[in-house]
TORKOL-4160 file (C-alpha; in steps of 0.2 Angstrom, whole numbers, padded with zeros to 4 digits, m for minus):
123
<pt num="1" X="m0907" Y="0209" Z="m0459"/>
<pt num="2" X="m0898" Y="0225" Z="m0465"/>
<pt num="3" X="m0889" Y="0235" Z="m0450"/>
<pt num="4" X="m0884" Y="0252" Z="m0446"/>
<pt num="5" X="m0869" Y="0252" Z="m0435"/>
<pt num="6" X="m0864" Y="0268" Z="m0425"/>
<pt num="7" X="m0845" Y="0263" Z="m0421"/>
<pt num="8" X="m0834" Y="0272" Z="m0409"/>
<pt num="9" X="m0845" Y="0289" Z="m0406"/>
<pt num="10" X="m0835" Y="0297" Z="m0394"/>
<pt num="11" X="m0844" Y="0312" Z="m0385"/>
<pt num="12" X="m0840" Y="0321" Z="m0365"/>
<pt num="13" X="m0851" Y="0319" Z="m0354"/>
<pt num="14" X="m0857" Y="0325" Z="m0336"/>
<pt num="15" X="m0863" Y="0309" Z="m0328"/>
<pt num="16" X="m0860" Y="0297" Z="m0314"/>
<pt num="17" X="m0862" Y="0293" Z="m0297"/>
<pt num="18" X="m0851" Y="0307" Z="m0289"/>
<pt num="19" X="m0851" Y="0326" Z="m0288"/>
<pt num="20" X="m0833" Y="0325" Z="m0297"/>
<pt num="21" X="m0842" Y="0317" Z="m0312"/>
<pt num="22" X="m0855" Y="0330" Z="m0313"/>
<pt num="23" X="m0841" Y="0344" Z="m0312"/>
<pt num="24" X="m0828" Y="0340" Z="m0323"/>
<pt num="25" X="m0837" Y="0327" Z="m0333"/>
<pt num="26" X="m0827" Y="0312" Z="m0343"/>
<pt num="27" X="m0826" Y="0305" Z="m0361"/>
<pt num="28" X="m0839" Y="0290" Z="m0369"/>
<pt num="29" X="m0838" Y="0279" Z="m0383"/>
<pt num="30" X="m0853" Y="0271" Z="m0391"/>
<pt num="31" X="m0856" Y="0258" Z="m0403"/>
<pt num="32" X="m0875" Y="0255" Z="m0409"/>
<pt num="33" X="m0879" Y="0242" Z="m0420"/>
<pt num="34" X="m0894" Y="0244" Z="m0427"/>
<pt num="35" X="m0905" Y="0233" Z="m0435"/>
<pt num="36" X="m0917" Y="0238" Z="m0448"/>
<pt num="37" X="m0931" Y="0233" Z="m0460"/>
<pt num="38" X="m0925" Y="0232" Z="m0480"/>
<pt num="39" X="m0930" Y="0250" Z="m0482"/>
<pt num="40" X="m0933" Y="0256" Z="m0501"/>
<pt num="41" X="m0918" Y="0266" Z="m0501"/>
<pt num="42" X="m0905" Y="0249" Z="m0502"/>
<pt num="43" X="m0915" Y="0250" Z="m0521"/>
<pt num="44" X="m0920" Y="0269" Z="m0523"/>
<pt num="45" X="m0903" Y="0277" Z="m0520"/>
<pt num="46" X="m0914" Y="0288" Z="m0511"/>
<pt num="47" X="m0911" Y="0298" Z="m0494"/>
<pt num="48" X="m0928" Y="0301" Z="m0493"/>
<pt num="49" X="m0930" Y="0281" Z="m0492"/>
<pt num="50" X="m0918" Y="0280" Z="m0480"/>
<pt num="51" X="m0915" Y="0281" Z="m0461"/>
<pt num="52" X="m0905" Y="0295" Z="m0459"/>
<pt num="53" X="m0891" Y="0289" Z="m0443"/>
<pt num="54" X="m0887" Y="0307" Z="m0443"/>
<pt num="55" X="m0903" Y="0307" Z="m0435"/>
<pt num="56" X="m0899" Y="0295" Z="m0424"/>
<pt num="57" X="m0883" Y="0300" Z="m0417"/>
<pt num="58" X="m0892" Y="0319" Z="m0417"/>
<pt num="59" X="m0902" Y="0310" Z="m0404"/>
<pt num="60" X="m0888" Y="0299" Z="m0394"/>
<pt num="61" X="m0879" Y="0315" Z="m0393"/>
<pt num="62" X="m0893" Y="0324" Z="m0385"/>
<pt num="63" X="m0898" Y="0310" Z="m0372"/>
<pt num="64" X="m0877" Y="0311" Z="m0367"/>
<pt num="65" X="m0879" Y="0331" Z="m0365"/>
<pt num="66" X="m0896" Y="0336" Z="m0356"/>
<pt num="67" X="m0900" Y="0326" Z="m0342"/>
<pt num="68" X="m0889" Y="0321" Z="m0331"/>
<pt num="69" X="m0889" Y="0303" Z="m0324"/>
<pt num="70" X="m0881" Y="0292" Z="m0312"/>
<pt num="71" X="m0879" Y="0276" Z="m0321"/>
<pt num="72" X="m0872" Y="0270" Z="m0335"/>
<pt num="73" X="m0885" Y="0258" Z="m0337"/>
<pt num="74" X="m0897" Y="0273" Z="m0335"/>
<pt num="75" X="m0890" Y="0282" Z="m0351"/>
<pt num="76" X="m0888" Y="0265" Z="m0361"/>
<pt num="77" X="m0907" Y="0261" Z="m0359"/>
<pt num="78" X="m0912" Y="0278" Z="m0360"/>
<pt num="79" X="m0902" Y="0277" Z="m0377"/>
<pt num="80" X="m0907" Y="0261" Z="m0383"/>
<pt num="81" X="m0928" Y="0265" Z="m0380"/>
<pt num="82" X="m0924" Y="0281" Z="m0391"/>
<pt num="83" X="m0919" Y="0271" Z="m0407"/>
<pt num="84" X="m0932" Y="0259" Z="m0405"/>
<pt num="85" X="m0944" Y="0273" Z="m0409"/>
<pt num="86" X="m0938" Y="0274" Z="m0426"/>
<pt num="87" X="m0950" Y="0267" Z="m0439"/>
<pt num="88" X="m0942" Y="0251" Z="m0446"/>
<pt num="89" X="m0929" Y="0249" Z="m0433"/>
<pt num="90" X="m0931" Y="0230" Z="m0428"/>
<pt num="91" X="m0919" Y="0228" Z="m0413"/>
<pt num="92" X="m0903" Y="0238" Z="m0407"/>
<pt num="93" X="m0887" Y="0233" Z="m0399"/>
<pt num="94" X="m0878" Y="0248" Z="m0390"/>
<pt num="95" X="m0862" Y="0248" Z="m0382"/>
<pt num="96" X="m0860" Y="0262" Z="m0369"/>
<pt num="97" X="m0842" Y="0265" Z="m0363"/>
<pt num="98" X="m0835" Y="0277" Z="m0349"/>
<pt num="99" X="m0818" Y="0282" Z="m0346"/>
<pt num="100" X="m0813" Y="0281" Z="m0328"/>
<pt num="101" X="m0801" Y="0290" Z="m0319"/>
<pt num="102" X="m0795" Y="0276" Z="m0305"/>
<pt num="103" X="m0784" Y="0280" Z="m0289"/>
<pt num="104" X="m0766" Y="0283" Z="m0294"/>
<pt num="105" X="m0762" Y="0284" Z="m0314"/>
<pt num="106" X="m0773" Y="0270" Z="m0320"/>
<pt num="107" X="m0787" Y="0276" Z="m0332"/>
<pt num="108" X="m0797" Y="0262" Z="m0342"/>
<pt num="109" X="m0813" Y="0260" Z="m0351"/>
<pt num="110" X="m0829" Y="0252" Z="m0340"/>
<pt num="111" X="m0842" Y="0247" Z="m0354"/>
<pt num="112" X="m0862" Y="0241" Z="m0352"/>
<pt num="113" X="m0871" Y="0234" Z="m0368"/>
<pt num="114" X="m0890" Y="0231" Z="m0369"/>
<pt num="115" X="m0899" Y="0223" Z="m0383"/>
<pt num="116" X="m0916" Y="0224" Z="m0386"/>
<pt num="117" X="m0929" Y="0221" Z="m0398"/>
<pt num="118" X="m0944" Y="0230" Z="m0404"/>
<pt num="119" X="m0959" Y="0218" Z="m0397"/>
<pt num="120" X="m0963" Y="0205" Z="m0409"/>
<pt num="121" X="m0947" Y="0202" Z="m0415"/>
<pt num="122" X="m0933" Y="0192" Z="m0409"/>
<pt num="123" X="m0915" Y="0198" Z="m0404"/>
């Protein structure tokens, strides 16, 4: 199956589990692989045949900046149910990373990935 892969989006966000988080906010990375039907485009050289993945990180980048949430998991489903309402999207595998700011210098990346099909298809 042909794929659309989002690598290494990085966006700043306002989420998370402490007031902090929701004030000064933190940096994300995503990765989205995105499985899709052979659309006529792979042929036409058409955008019009095409998915457009503008349109799909137009639509990551808007989940990240409206609503706030607690959880990463949270945003990564919310994210992952969006692109599955793209006709001929068969299955998606999104990678949701959050840079964390621990006690003393460390900082390091905390990641959550969810796969999930379109029913009737497998993963």
């Amino acid at each position: 199956m042909p794929q659309i892969i989002i690598e290494d989006l990085e966006f700043y966000g306002y989420h998370g589990v402490y007031e902090r988080e929701g004030r000064e906010g933190t940096k994300y990375k995503l990765t989205a692989v995105v499985e899709i039907d052979e659309l006529p485009c792979f042929k036409s050289d058409e955008v019009d045949d095409a998915l457009n993945y503008e349109f799909l990180i137009g639509d990551i980048l808007e989940l990240a900046c409206t609503k706030r949430v607690k959880l990463l998991e949270r945003l990564c489903d919310a994210m992952v149910e969006r692109l599955l309402t793209y006709a001929g999207v068969r299955s998606v595998d999104v990678k949701l990373s959050k840079w964390l700011h621990a006690a003393g210098s460390e900082s390091f990346w905390v990641a959550v990935r969810l796969k999930r099909a379109r029913s009737g298809n497998a993963v």
